[in-house]
N, C-alpha and C positions, 0 to 999 in steps of 0.2 A: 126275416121280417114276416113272412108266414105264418110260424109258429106265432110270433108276438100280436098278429091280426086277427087267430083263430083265438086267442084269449081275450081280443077287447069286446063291450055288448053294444050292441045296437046304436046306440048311440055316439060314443067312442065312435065306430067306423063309418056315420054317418058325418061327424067332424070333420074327419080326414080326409073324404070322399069330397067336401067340400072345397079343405084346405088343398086339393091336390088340382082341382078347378079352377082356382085360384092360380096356380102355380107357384108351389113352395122353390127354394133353392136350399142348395148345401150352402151353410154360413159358413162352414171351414174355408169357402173358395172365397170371400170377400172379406170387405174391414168391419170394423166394428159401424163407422159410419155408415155404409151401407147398409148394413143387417139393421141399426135403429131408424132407417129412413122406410125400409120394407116394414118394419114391425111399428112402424108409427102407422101409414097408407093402409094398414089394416083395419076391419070392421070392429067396432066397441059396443059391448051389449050396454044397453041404458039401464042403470041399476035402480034402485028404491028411491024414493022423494025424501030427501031428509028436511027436518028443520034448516036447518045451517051449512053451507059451505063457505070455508074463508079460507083466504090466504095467505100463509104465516112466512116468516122470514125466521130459520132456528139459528141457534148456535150449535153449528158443526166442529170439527175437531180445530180448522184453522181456516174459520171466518164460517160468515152464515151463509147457511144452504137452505131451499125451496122445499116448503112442506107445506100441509092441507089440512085443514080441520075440519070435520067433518059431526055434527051433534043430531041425535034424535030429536031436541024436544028442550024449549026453554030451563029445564029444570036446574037449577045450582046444581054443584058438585057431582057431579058426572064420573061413572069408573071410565078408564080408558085405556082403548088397544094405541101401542104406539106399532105402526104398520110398516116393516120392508119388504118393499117388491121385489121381486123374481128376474133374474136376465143373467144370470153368471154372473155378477158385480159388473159387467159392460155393457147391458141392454137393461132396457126396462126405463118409466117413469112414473108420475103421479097419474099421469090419464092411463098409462094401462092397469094401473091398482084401484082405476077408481069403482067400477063394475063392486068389489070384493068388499073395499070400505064402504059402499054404501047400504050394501047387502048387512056385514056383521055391524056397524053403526045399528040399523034400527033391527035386526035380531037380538041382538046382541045388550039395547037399547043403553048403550053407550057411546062417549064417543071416541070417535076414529082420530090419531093423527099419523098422517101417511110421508113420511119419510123420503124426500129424493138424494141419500146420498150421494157421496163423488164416485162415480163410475170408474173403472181401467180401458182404455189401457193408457190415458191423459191425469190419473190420479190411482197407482198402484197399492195393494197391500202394503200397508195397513188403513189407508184412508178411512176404504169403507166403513171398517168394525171401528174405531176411532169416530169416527160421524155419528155411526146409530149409537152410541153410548153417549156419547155428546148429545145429541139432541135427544134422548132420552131423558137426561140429567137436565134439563132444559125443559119441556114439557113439564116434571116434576116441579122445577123452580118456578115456571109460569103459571101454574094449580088454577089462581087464583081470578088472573086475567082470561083465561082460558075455559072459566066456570067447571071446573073437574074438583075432583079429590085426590088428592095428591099419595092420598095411602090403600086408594087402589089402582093402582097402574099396573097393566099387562104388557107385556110383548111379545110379537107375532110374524110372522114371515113366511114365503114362499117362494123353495128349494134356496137359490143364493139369498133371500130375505131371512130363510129359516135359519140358516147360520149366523147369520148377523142377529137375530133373537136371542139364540141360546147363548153365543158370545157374549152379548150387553146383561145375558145371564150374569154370566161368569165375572165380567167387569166389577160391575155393580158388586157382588160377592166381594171381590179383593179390592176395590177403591172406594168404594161406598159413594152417596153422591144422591144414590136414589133407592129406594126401596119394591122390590117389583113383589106382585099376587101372584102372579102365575107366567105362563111361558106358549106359544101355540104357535108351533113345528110344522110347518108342511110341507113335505115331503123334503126335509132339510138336507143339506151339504154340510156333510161335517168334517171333512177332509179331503187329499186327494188320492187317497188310495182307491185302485181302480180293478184289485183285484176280489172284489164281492163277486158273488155267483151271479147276479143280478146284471154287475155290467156286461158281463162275457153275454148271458142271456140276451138282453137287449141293445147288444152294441151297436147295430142301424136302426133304433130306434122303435117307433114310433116319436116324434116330434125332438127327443133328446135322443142324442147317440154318443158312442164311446170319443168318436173324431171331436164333434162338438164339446163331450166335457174338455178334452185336451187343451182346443183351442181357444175356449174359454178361461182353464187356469193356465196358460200362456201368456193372454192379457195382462191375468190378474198381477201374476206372482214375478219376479224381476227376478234374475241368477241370486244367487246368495241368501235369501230368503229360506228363515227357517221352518220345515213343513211339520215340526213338532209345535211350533207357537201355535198355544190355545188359540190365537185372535183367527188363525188360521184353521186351525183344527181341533174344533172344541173335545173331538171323542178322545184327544191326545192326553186330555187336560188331565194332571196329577191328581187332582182332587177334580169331583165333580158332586159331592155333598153338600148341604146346606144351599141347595137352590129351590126355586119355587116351582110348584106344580106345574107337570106339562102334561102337553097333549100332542102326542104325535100324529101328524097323518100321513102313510105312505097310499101309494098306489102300485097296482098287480104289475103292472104293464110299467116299469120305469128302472131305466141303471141307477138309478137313485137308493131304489125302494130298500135293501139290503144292510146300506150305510144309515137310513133312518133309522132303521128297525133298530139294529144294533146300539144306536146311540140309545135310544128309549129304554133297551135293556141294562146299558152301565149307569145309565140314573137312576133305575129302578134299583138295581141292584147298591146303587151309593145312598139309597135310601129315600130319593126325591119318590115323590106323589106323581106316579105315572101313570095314563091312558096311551095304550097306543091301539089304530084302529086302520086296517086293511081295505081300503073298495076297490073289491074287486071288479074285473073288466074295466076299469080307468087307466089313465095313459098321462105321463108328466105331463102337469101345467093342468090338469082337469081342474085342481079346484078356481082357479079364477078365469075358468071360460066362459061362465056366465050361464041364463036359465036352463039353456035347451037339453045339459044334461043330467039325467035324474040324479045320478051320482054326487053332481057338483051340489046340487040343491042338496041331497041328503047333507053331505060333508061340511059346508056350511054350515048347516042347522045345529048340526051335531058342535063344530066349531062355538059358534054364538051357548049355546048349552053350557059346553065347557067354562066357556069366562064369567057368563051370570053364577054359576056355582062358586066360579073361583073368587069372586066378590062378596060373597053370603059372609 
């Protein structure tokens, strides 16, 4: 943990300094209920003022699940990020995603729809990635009521969000249903292989550690489950060509960081329109912790950059 605190900057360990005032706990020693009642009682930074927030009822894979619309600005036809949050597929919801959607909504200067898929360990793989392509497909078919353009849709994710992105990639790809512009990766999970340099590197963490990843695809994933299924492990996937522009973002400080990388490099190398970009002194989860770090605000920006180009 040392090593991993002499690489984060100023900011990064003025978080932690925080979080540790706070009093963090090891999530491997409680339930999933616990960990989302702790990670709910925590502080929410106030994000940007949008035009518009509403709230949607999608169609998920097997009935409709809780989403959020979120728009810059009266304007018809809106390009738009379809948004998954971050938590290992068994934490996380629409209030902790909202900070990020409100942020890339008026960056971005489109709109947000923020996604609550079904959680693990009450709704196991394959729900999730089944959900975000369902309501993907959804979002697409509601263009109209929704004041979007249905032929520029993105989607976007962070770390367990980021998988389920590049997934509803790949779906979309082999079922068709909806047409995606691009794709925005953060600090994604693209399988569970756990032998990157990165995790050994960071295994107690800062904020993600190796125990944590485990106990998280323990939730997820049920005995018998295939860990070559793309829906599971998009870097597995036989084909990875013919998908839409992405953008990666890892971070210095994260067991994560390695399995991003790599996946940005087998779409580049399948031929997909890759950015992938490094900030360094960051720590998992930086990009949606809100103002206070410069980082976050770079990565963002750079974020929202991305998707107006991928819209042109």
């Amino acid at each position: 943990m040392l090593a991993a605190m002499a690489k984060l900057d100023a900011d990064a360990r003025q978080v932690l300094a925080e979080l540790a005032a706070r009093g963090r706990f090891d999530i491997t020693t409680v339930s999933p209920l616990q960990a989302r009642t702790y990670l709910a009682a925590g502080p929410k930074p106030d994000g940007a003022v949008v035009h518009e927030v509403r709230a949607l009822s999608v169609a998920g894979a097997e009935g409709s699940i809780p989403a959020r619309l979120y728009r810059p600005s009266a304007a018809p036809d809106l390009p738009v990020l379809v948004w998954f949050h971050g938590g290992g597929m068994v934490l996380g919801d629409l209030s902790t995603a909202d900070w990020v959607c409100r942020e890339l909504c008026m960056q971005a200067d489109a709109a947000v729809v923020s996604v609550a898929y079904r959680l693990a360990p009450e709704h196991r793989f394959p729900a999730a990635p089944e959900d975000a392509y369902a309501a993907t497909c959804w979002v697409a078919a509601h263009a109209a009521e929704l004041g979007i353009d249905a032929s520029r849709i993105a989607v976007g994710g962070d770390s367990a969000g980021g998988n389920l992105a590049a997934v509803t990639c790949l779906l979309a790809r082999e079922r068709g249903g909806v047409r995606l512009r691009s794709q925005l990766l953060v600090y994604p999970g693209t399988g569970a292989d756990l032998s990157y340099p990165s995790v050994e590197e960071f295994a107690d963490g800062p904020i993600l550690t190796r125990a944590a990843m485990v106990w998280f695809d323990d939730h997820y994933h049920a005995e018998g489950d295939d860990p070559a299924d793309m829906r599971a492990s998009p870097a597995l996937a036989a084909d990875l060509g013919a998908l839409p522009p992405a953008f990666v973002v890892s971070a210095e400080v994260d067991p994560l960081r390695d399995a991003g990388e790599h996946y940005a490099g087998l779409l580049a190398r399948a031929g997909v329109l890759t950015a992938l970009k490094r900030y360094n002194g960051a720590f998992h989860g930086f990009f949606t912790w809100g103002p206070q770090m410069a980082k976050t605000r770079e990565a963002v920006a750079d974020a929202a950059r991305f998707l107006r180009l991928s819209w042109t």
